[in-house]
MARSE-158884 format. One line per field, with one value per residue (C-alpha): y, x, z; chain; residue in three letters. Coordinates in steps of 0.1 Angstrom, whole numbers. Each point is the difference from the previous one (the first is absolute). Last residue first. Example, Ala and Ser with C-alpha at 12.3 -4.5 7.8 and 13.67 -1.06 7.14 Angstrom:
BEGIN
y: [-11,-34]
x: [137,-14]
z: [71,7]
cadena: [A,A]
residuo: [SER,ALA]
end
This chain:
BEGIN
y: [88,-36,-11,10,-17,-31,2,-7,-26,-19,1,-22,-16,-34,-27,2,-10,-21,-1,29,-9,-27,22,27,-25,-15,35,9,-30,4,39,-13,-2,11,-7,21,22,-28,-8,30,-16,-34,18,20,-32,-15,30,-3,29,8,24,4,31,0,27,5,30,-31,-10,-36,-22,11,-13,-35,0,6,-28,-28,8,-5,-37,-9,-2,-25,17,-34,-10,43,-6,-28,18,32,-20,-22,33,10,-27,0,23,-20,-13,36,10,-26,7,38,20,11,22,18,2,-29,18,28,-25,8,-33,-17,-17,-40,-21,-25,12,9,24,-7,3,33,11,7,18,28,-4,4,32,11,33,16,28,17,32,29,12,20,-27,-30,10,-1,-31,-20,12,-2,-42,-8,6,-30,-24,-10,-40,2,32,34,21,37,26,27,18,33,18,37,28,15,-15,-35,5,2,-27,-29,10,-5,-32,-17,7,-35,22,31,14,35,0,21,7,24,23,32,-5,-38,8,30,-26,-24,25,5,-36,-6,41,-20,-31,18,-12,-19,-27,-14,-17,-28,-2,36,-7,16,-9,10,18,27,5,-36,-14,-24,11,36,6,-23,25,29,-16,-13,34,16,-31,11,38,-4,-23,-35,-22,-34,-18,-8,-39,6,15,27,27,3,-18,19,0,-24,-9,-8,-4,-1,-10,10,33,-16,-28,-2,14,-26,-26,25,26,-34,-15,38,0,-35,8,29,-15,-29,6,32,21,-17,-21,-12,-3,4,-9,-38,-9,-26,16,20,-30,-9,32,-5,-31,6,28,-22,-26,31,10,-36,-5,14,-23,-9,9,35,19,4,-22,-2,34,-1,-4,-4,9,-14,12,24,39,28,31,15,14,-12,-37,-13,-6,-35,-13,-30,-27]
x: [41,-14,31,37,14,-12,27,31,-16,-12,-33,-34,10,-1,-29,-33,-26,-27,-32,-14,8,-28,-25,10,-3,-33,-17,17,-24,-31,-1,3,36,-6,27,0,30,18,3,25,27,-1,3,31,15,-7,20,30,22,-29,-13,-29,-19,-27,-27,-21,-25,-33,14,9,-11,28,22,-17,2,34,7,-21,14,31,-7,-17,-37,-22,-23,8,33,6,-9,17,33,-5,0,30,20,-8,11,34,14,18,20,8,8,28,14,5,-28,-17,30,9,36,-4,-32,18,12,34,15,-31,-22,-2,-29,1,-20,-27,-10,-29,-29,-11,1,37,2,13,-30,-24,-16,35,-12,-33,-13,-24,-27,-3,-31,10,-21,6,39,0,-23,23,35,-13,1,-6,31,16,-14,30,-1,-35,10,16,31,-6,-10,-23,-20,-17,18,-20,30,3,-24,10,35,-5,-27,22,30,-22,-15,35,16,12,-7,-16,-15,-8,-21,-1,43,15,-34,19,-30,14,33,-6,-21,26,23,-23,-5,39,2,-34,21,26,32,28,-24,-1,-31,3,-8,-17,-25,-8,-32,-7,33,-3,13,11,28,8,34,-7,-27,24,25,-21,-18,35,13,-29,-1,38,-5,-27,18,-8,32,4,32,26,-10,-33,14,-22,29,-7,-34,-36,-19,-24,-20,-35,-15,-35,-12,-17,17,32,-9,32,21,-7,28,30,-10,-4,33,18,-20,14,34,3,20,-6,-34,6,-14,-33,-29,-33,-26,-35,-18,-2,-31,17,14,20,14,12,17,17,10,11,26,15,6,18,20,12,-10,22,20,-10,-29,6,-1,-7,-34,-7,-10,-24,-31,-29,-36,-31,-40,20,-1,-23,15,-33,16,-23,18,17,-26,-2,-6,-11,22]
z: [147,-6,-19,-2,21,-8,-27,23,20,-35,-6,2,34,7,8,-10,27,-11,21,-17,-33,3,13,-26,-26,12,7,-38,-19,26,-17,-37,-15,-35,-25,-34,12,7,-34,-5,24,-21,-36,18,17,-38,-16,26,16,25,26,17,5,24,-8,34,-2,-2,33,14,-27,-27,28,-1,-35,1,23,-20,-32,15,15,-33,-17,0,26,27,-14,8,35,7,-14,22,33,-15,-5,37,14,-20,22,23,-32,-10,31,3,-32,4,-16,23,16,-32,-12,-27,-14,-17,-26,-15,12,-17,24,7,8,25,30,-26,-31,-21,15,-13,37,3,-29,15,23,-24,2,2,-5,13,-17,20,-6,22,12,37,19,-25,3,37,3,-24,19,39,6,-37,-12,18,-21,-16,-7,-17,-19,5,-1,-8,-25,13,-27,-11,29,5,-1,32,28,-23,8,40,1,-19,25,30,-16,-7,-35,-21,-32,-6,-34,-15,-30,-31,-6,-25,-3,18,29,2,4,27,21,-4,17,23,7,8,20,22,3,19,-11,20,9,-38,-6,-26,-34,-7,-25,-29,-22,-34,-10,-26,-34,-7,-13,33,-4,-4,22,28,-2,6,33,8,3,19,28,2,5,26,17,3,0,15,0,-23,-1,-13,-31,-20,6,36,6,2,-32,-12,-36,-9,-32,-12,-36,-27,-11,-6,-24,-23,28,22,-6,-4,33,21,-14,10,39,1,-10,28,26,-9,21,15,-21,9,-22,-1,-24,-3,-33,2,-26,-19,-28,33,16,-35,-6,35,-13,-31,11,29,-30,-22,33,11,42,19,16,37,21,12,-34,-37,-6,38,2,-20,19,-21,16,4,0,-32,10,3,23,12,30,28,8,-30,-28,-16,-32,-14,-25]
cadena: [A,A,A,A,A,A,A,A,A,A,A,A,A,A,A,A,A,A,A,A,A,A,A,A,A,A,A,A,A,A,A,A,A,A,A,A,A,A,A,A,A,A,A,A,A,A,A,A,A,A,A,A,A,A,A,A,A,A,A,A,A,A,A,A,A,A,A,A,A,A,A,A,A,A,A,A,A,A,A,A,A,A,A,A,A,A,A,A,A,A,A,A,A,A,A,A,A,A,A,A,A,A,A,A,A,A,A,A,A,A,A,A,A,A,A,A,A,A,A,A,A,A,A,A,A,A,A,A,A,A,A,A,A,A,A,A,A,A,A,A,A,A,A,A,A,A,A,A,A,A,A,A,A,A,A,A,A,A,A,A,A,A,A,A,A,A,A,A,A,A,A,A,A,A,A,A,A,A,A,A,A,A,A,A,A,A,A,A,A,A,A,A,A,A,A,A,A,A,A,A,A,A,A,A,A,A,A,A,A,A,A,A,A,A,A,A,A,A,A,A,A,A,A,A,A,A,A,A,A,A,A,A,A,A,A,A,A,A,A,A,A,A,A,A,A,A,A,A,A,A,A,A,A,A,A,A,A,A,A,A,A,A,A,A,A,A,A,A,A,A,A,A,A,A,A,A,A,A,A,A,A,A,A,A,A,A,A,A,A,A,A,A,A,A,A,A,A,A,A,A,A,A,A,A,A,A,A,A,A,A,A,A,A,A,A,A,A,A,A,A,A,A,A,A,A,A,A]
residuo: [UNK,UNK,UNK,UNK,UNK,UNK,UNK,UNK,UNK,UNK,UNK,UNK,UNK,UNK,UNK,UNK,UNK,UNK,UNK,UNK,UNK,UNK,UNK,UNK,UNK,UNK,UNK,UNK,UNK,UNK,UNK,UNK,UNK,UNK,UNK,UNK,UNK,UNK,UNK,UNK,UNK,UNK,UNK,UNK,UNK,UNK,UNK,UNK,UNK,UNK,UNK,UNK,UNK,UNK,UNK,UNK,UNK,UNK,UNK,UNK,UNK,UNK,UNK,UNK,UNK,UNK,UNK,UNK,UNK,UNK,UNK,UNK,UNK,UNK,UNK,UNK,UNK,UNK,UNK,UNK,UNK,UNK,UNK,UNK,UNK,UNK,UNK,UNK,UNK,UNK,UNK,UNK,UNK,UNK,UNK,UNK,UNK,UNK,UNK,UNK,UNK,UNK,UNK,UNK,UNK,UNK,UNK,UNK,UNK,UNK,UNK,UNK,UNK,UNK,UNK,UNK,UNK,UNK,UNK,UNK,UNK,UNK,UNK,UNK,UNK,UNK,UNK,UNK,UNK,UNK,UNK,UNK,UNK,UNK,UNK,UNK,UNK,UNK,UNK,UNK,UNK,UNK,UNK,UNK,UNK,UNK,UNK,UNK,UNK,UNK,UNK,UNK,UNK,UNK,UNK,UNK,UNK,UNK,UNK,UNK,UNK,UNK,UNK,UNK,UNK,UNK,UNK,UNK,UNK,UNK,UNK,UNK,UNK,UNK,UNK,UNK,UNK,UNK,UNK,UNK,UNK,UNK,UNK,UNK,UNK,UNK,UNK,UNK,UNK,UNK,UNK,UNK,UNK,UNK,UNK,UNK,UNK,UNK,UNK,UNK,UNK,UNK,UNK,UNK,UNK,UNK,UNK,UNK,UNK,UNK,UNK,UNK,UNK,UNK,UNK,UNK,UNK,UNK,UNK,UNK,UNK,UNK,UNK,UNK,UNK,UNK,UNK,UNK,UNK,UNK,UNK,UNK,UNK,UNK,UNK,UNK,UNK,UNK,UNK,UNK,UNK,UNK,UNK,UNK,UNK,UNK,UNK,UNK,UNK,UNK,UNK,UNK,UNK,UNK,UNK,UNK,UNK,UNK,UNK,UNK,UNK,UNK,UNK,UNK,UNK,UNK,UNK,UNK,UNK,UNK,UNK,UNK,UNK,UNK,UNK,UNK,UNK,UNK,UNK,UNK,UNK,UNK,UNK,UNK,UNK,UNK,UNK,UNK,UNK,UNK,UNK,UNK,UNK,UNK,UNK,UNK,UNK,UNK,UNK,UNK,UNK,UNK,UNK,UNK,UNK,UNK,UNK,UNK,UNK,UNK,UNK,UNK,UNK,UNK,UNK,UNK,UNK,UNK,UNK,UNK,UNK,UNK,UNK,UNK,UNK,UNK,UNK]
end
């Protein structure tokens, strides 16, 4: 697989990404350890070398699995993890004081058995502490060689120029694909100015644009997707459209509907690394062939065009967590 560099920092990772969040939380049952294990090994054997993780994804199993699976090939491979909840659970709140960003960066060295953290991101803004004390602190973690890249995620432009006038952001991690295009209003202009790279998640709509979910499927009880607005039945039928866009497209380059929507992304900016997540081998095999898809210049004017004229129906969180985005 080729590399990319996000934005100006020289940070050289995979052209995509794995999420793997997904393996431990928000979509159910976590997924069984020694399986999780062989897939992130296999992502790596074939050419993945960026992965990403967050204390708060079990809390703290995922960063554990991550620590396990990698350890074998530690020095050739990136991975990013996030502070910024009480205690690592979403639920409790958001937490980013100096203190706490401090206490997961140690915690996370040891379960991710590493002696320095590639990339850390702060999850979400928290409005109760300055993001300049958030990137100092980072600053200080990254002069004592415990961290060598600071991260922001789901931060609005003002918040973006703030940290980056006190510790330069290597990356931005936020919502975006062909049913998200919101960043590119003031988000991809900002970072292309100041030369931060982007890692979209959810490149694929939650799976929505694989294909493979409609008005009638059903969601585990555990599933994070039950409490967001898109997803309810009726927005999922009126969403279709933009699932039968992708799928004409991908009969046309032989490929499929989720092929098609990361290659698009991968089209946008040579400093975009999506990462998608998965549970399942072929969705992984799937997901990495998009990296060999080319979508000539005619190829995204007739996406966009036809995109353009579809309007996606229900929000992307729940009322509660929309909140905490865009600060």
């Amino acid at each position: 697989m080729q590399k990319r560099i996000l934005g100006e920092s020289g940070l050289e990772v995979s052209t995509l990404g794995l999420g793997c969040m997904g393996l431990s939380f928000g979509y159910g049952p976590a997924t069984d350890k020694q399986e999780a294990i062989q897939l992130i090994r296999s992502a790596f054997e074939r050419g993945v070398t960026f992965f990403d993780t967050a204390e708060a994804y079990g809390p703290f199993e995922n960063e554990e699995l991550l620590g396990e699976a990698l350890e074998p090939f530690r020095s050739q491979v990136v991975i990013a993890t996030k502070f910024g909840f009480k205690e690592g659970k979403t639920t409790l709140g958001l937490d980013s004081r100096p203190e706490n960003i401090r206490a997961v960066a140690e915690a996370a060295l040891k379960r991710l058995r590493t002696d320095a953290i590639d990339l850390l991101y702060q999850h979400r803004v928290d409005p109760n502490v300055p993001i300049e004390d958030v990137a100092g602190t980072v600053r200080d973690l990254i002069q004592e060689g415990k961290v060598k890249h600071f991260g922001l995620s789901e931060a609005g432009v003002s918040t973006i120029r703030r940290a980056h006038a006190v510790q330069p952001v290597t990356a931005l991690q936020s919502e975006y694909s062909l049913w998200w295009r919101e960043p590119e209003k003031e988000i991809l202009p900002t970072l292309e100015e100041l030369g931060i790279g982007f890692v979209p998640f959810s490149p694929l709509g939650k799976g929505f644009l694989t294909g493979k979910i409609d008005e009638n499927t059903t969601f585990d009880k555990g599933d994070f997707r039950t409490t967001v607005p898109r997803f309810s039945e009726e927005n999922r039928k009126a969403n279709q459209a933009l699932v039968g866009l992708l799928g004409t497209m991908a009969q046309e380059k032989n490929a499929t509907a989720a092929q098609i929507a990361l290659a698009w992304l991968l089209a946008q900016k040579r400093w975009i690394v999506p990462i998608p997540g998965t549970t399942k081998f072929h969705r992984l095999e799937e997901n990495i062939g998009s990296a060999e898809i080319t979508l000539s210049t005619d190829d995204l004017i007739e996406i966009n065009l036809a995109v353009s004229k579809i309007d996606v129906q229900g929000g992307r969180y729940s009322e509660q967590s929309q909140k905490m985005v865009n600060r």
